[in-house]
C-alpha positions in Angstrom: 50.7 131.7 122.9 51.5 133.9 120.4 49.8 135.8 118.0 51.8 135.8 114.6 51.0 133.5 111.3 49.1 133.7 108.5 46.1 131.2 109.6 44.2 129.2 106.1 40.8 130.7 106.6 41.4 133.6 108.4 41.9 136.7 107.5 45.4 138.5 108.4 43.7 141.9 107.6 44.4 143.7 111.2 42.4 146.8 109.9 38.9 145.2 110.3 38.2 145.4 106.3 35.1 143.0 106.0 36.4 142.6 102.9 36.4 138.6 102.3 38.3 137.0 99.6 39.9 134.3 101.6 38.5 131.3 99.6 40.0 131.7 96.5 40.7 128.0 96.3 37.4 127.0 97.0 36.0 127.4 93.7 36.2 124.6 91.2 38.0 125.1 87.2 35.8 127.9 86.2 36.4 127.2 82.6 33.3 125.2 83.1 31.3 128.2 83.6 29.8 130.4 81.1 31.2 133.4 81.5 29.6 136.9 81.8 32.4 138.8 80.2 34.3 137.3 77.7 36.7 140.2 77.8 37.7 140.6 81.4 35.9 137.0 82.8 38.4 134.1 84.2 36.0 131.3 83.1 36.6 132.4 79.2 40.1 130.8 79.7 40.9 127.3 78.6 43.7 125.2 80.0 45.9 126.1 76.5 45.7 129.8 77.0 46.7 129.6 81.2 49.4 127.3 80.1 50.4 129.4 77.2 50.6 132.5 79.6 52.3 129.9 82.6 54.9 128.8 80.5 54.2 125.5 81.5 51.6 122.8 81.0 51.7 121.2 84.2 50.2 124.3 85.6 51.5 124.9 88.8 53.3 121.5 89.3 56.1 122.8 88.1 56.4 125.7 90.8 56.0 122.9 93.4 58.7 120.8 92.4 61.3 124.1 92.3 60.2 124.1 95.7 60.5 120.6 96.5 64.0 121.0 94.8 64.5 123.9 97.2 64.0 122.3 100.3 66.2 119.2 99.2 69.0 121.5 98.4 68.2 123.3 101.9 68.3 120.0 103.8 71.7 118.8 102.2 73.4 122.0 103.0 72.1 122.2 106.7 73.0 118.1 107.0 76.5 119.2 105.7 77.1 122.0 108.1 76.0 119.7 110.8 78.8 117.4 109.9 80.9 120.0 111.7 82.2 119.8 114.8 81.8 123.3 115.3 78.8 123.8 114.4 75.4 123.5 116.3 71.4 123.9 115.8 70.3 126.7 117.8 67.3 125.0 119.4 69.1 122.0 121.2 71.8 124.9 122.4 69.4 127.2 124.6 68.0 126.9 127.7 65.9 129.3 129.9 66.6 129.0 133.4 64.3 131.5 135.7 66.2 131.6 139.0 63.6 131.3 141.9 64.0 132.2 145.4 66.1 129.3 147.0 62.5 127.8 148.7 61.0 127.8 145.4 63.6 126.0 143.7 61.3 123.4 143.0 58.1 124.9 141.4 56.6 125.4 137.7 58.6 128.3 137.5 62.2 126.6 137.9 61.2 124.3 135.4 63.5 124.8 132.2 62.1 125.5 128.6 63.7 125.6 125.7 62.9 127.8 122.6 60.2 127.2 119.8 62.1 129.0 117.3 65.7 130.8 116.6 65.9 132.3 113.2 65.3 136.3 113.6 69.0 135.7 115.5 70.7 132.7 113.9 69.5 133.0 110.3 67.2 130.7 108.4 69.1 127.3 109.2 69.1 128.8 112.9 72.5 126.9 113.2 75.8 128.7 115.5 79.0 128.0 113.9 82.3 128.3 116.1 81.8 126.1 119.0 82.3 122.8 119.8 79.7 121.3 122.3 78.2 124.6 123.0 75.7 125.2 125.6 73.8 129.0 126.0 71.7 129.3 129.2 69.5 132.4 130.2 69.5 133.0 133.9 66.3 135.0 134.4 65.2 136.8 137.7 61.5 135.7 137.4 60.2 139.2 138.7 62.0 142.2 137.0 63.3 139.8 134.3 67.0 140.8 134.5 68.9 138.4 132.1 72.7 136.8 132.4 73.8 135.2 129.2 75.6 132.2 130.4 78.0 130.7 127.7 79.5 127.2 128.3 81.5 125.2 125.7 85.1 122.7 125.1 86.3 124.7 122.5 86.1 128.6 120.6 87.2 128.6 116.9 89.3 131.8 116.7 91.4 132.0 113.4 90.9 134.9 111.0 93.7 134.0 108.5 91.5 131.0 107.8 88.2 132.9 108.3 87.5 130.2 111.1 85.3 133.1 113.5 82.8 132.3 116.2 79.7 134.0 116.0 79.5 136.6 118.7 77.0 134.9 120.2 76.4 138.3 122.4 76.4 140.8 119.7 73.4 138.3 118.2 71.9 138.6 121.7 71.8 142.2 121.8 69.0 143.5 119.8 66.8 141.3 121.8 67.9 142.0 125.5 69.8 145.2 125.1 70.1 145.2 128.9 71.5 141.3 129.8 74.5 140.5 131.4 77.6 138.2 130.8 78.8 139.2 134.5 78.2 136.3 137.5 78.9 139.2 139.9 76.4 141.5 138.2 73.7 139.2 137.7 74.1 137.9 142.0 73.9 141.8 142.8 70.9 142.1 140.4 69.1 138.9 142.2 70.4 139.9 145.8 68.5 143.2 145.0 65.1 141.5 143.4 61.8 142.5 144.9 59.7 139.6 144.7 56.6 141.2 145.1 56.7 143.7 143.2 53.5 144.1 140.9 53.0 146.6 137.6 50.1 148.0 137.0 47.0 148.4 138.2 44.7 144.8 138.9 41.6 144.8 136.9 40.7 140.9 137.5 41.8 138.4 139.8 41.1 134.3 139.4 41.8 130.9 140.6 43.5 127.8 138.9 41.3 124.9 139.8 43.9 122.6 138.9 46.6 123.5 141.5 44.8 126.6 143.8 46.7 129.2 142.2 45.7 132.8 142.2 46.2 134.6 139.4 45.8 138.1 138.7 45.8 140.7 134.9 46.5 144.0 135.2 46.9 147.0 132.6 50.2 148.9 133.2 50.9 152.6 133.0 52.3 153.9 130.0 54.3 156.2 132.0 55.7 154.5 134.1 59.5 154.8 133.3 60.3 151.3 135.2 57.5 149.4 133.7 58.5 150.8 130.6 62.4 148.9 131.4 60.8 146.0 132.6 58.5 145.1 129.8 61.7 146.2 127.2 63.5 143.2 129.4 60.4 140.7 128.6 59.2 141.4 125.5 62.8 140.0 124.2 61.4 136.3 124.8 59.2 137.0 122.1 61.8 136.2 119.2 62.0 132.7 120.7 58.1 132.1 120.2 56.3 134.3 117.8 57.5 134.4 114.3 58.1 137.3 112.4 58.6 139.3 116.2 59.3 142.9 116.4 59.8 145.0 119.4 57.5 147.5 119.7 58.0 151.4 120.1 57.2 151.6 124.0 57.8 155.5 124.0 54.0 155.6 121.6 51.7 156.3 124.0 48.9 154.4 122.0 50.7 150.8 123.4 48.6 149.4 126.3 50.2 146.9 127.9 48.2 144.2 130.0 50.3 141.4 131.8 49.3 138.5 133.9 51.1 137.5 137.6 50.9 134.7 139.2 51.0 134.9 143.4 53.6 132.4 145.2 54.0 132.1 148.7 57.3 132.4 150.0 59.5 131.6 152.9 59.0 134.2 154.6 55.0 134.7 154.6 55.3 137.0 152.0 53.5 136.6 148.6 55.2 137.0 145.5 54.4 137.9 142.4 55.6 136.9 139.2 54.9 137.9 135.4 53.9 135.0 133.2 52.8 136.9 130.1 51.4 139.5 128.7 49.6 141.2 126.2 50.1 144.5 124.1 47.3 146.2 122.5 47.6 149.7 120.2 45.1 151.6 120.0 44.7 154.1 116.8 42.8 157.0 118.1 41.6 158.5 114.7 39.5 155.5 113.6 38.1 154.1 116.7 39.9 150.8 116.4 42.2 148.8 118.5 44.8 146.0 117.4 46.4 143.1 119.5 50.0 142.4 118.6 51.3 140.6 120.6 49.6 137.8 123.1 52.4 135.9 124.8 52.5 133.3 128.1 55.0 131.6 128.9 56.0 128.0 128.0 55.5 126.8 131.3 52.3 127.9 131.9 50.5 127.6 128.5 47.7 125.0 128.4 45.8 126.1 131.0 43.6 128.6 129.7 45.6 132.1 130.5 45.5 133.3 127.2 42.0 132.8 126.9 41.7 134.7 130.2 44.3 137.4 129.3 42.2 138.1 125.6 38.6 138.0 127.3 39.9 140.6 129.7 41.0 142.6 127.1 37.9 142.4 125.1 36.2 143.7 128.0 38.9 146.3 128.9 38.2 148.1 125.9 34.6 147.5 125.3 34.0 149.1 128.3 37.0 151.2 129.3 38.1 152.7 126.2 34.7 152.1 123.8 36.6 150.7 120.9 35.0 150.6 117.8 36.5 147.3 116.5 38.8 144.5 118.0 41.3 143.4 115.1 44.6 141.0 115.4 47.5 141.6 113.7 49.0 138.0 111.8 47.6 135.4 114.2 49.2 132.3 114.1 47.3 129.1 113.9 47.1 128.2 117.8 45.7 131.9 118.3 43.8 131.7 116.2 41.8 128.8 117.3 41.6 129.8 121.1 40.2 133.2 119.8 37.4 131.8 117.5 36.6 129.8 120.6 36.1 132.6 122.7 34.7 134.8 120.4 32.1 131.6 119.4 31.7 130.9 123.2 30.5 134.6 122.9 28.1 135.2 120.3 26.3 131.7 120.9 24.2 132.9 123.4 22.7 135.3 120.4 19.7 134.5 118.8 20.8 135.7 116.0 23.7 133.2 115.7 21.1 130.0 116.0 21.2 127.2 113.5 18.3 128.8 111.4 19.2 131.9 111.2 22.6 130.9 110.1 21.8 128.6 107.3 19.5 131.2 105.7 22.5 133.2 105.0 24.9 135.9 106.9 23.2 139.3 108.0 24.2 142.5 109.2 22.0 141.6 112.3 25.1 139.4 113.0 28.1 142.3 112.7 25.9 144.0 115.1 25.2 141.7 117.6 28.4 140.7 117.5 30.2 144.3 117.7 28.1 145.1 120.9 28.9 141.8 122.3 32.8 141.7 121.9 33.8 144.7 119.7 34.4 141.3 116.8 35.2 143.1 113.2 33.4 142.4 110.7 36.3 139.9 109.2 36.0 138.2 112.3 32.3 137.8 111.8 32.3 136.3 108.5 34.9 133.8 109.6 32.9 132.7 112.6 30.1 132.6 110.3 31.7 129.9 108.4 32.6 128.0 111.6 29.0 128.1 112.5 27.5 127.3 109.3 29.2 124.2 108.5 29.4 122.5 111.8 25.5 123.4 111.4 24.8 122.0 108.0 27.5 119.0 108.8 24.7 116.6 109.1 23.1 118.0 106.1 24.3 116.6 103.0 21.5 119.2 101.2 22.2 122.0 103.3 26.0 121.4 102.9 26.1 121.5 99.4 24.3 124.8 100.1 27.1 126.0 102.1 29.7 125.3 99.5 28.1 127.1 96.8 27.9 129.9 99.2 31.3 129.9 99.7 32.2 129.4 95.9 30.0 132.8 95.4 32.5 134.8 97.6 35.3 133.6 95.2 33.6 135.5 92.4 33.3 138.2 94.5 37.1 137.9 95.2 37.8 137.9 91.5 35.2 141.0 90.4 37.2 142.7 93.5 40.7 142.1 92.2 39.7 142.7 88.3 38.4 145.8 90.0 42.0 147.2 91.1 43.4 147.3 87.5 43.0 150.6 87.5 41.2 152.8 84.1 44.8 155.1 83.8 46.6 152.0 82.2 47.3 151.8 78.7 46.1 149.3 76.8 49.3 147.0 77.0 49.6 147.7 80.7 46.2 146.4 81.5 46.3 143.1 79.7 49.6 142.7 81.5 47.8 142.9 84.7 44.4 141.0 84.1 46.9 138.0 82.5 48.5 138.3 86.1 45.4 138.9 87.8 43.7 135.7 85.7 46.9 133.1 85.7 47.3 133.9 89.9 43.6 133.0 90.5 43.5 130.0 88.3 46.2 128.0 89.3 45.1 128.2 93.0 41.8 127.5 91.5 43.2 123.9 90.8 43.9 123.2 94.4 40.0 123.0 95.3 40.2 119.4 97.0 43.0 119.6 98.8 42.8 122.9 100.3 38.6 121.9 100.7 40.3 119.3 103.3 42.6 121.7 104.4 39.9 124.2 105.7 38.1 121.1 107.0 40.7 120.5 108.9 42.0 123.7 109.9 38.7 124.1 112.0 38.2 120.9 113.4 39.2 122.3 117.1 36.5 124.5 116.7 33.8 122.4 115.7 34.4 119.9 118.4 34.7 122.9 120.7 31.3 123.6 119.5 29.5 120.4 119.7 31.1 120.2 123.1 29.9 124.1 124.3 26.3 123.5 122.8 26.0 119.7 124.2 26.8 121.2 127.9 23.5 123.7 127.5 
């Protein structure tokens, strides 16, 4: 579970602005409006003056097959270097291998995973040239996370009159686990030395896994704690393989709070181990009261089963209560975050009166970014968004009260364009400002083309959560 993509209707603004001017491409031509403004107003243009301005009178067909050309080209080159011998994709090459105590060889843990993802290391085409049949395996020691770098293949290109070089496949590595090792030796002294039950932190919750009886337990780790500190820099490298756009984070700011969930094993010897599954990292900015998740990761093995959702509830009630955060943001969610956190978050404001299905077809309130901001600590661009959720699976069944709901929504693209006309900005000359408001006018009215499509594409995008909704509100 990760938390880093630019989600359709939801806004990537980690700040907590309750700005909204995500639906842009809900509004239909506006040329068939009578404008307000003649001057400065989007609906005074006709089709000949955005196409004049375009350069094109297909609109914005003509951007879409440069990019349909793009990816053609993209795919010819990549099946070409695949004709190669010595060449191989990325993502059929690695394997993660955690290597469990010798009675535990055959639980969830020991099962392998591959990665999601491989182009912050291996470039864009996330291909490695040089080898021929070349397999990369990660030996991990499932408790401090020590890594071995395990390279096996039938044959190394090595010839630098003909510019026929490997990648070093260990150099690439580096950046990412600055602390692995190529050694056999090392890595058996490393695991001969592994304390299995070793625990970070401090426990805050403990739970159950109906499915299989597993205990589980989060805890939030001290920031000063020089070994934690190690051990999460060892971790968080998994990240590049599953969130995209991953960064490694500054872990000498003393603003990072670090929650991580372990999972207890029994082991041979009576003992019970305990292993790190995934964690979350949380910073909080001091000044303004607010707090930002950044990273939300679990690991492949053990993603489906509701972790994540337990790992982000405790951490809305960490710092609602703990630290007395002002708002909760999220910096980039991607699309599966997304979705299990307006699910939560909906799971928690339903119990609201204000959120009932009267209430929210008369229109959005501030009664609801209160209730909802003593609930959960939910920003205010949360809010809206959840709004939306709530209203259409509410007005569904509605055809008036749907139509309703879409000329709501076409309101807050006006709003959108009044906001961006608003940011050209009274210094400009003349020249300068009809520059920017052709800019301003040609960006917003070629996505205004794209109503149907993206309509379905927002319909689509929260489906999860409407079922999730008639499922939640059917059980009460």
């Amino acid at each position: 579970m990760s938390a880093r993509v630019n989600d359709l209707f939801h806004c990537t603004q980690s700040d907590g602005d309750s700005t909204v001017g995500l639906y842009d491409f809900l509004s239909e031509p506006l040329a068939k409006k009578k404008p307000t403004d003649s001057s400065y107003s989007v609906a005074a243009l006709d089709d000949s003056y955005l196409n004049s301005v375009a350069g094109t009178s297909a609109g914005y067909s003509a951007d879409s097959d440069a990019d349909d050309l793009f990816v053609e080209d993209s795919n010819r080159h990549l099946a070409e270097l695949m004709m190669n011998p010595f060449t191989v994709k990325a993502l059929d090459s690695i394997i993660f291998q955690m290597d469990m105590p010798d009675d535990q060889r055959f639980s969830q843990f020991t099962k392998m995973f591959r990665p999601k993802m491989a182009h912050q290391i291996f470039g864009c085409n996330e291909i490695i040239t040089g080898y021929r049949n070349l397999q990369i395996t990660l030996n991990i020691l499932p408790n401090s996370f020590h890594v071995r770098l395990n390279l096996i293949y039938d044959e190394m290109l090595n010839n630098s009159r003909r510019g026929e070089i490997a990648d070093n496949i260990g150099e690439k590595f580096m950046e990412w686990f600055p602390h692995k090792t190529d050694s056999y030796e090392a890595y058996e002294d490393l695991k001969a030395k592994e304390d299995y039950t070793k625990m970070f932190g401090h426990n805050i919750v403990s739970f159950k896994d109906e499915t299989e009886k597993s205990k589980f337990h989060i805890t939030v780790c001290d920031r000063k704690d020089l070994d934690f500190l190690e051990f999460h820099k060892r971790f968080q490298g998994l990240i590049v393989f599953f969130i995209d756009a991953a960064s490694i984070i500054d872990v000498t700011d003393r603003n990072w709070y670090y929650f991580y969930v372990y999972k207890d094993v029994k082991l041979g010897d009576k003992r019970v181990g305990h292993f790190p599954i995934g964690f979350c990292t949380v910073y909080n900015f001091i000044a303004s009261g607010k707090v930002r998740i950044a990273q939300l990761f679990i690991l492949p093995n053990f993603q489906m089963r509701g972790l994540g959702t337990r790992l982000l509830g405790t951490v809305y009630k960490y710092f609602n209560a703990v630290i007395n955060a002002q708002y909760i943001t999220v910096e980039s969610p991607c699309e599966e975050f997304t979705i299990m956190r307006d699910k939560l978050d909906l799971q928690l404001i339903l119990n609201n009166s204000v959120f009932n299905s009267m209430n929210v077809i008369v229109g959005y309130s501030l009664k609801m970014e209160t209730a909802a901001k003593m609930i959960c600590k939910i920003c205010p661009t949360q809010i809206k968004h959840l709004y939306y959720i709530l209203r259409c699976f509410y007005t569904k069944g509605d055809p008036e009260q749907y139509e309703k709901f879409i000329m709501y929504m076409k309101k807050e693209v006006h709003f959108t364009y009044k906001k961006k006309l608003s940011r050209v900005k009274t210094t400009m000359n003349e020249e300068e400002k009809i520059t920017r408001l052709k800019r301003i006018i040609v960006e917003d009215c070629l996505v205004s083309r794209r109503i149907h499509n993206d309509v379905k594409k927002f319909l689509k995008s929260i489906k999860p959560q409407l079922i999730f909704l008639a499922r939640v509100l059917k059980e009460k």
